[in-house]
C-alpha positions in Angstrom: 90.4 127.0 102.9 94.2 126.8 103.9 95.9 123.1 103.6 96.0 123.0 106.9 92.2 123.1 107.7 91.5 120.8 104.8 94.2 118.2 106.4 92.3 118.9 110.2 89.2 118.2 108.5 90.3 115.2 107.0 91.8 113.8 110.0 88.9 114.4 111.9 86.6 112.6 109.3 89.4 109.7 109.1 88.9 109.2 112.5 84.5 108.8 112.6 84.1 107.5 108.8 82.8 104.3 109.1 85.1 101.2 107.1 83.4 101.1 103.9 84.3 105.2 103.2 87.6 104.5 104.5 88.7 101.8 102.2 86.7 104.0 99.3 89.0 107.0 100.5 92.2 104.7 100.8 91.5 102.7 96.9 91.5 106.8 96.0 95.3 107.5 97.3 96.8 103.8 97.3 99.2 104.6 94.6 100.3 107.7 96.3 100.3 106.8 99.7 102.4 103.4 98.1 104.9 105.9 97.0 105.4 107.8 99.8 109.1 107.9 100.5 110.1 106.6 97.1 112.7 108.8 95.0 113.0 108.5 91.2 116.1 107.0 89.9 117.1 110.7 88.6 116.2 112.2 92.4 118.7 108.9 93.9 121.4 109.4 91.1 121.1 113.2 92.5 121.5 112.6 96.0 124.4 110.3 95.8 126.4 113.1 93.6 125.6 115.7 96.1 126.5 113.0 98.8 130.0 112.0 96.9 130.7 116.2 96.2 130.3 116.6 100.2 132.7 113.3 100.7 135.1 114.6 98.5 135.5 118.2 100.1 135.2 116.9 103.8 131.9 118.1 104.4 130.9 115.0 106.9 131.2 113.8 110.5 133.0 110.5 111.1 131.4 107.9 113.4 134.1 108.3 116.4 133.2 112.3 115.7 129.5 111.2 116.3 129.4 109.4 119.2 131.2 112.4 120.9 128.4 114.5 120.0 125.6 111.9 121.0 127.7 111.4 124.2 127.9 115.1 125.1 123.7 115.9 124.0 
């Protein structure tokens, strides 16, 4: 079974499971679902070096640049 079905399948049982199985399913994943979205230090540290590097050698779009854009979407 692909991810994909297993994640339909799951939604669809999310959506008729009745509160007790819920909370049971949510106890399971708390700690991961908790975490979503959080970076390690080492990922963050990572990410602002690649951030400075593209700084340094011009590789952004200033704010005035920006708003052009937006303006012209």
């Amino acid at each position: 079974m692909t991810a994909l079905t297993i994640r339909k399948k799951l939604a669809n049982y999310i959506e008729v499971a009745d509160d007790k199985k819920i909370k049971a399913i949510y106890t399971l994943l708390e700690d991961e679902i908790e975490q979503q979205g959080h970076v390690s230090l080492e990922q963050y540290n990572k990410e602002l070096d690649e951030a400075e590097k593209e700084f340094i050698t011009g590789e952004y779009i200033s704010n005035t640049s920006l708003k052009k854009m937006i303006k012209q979407w």
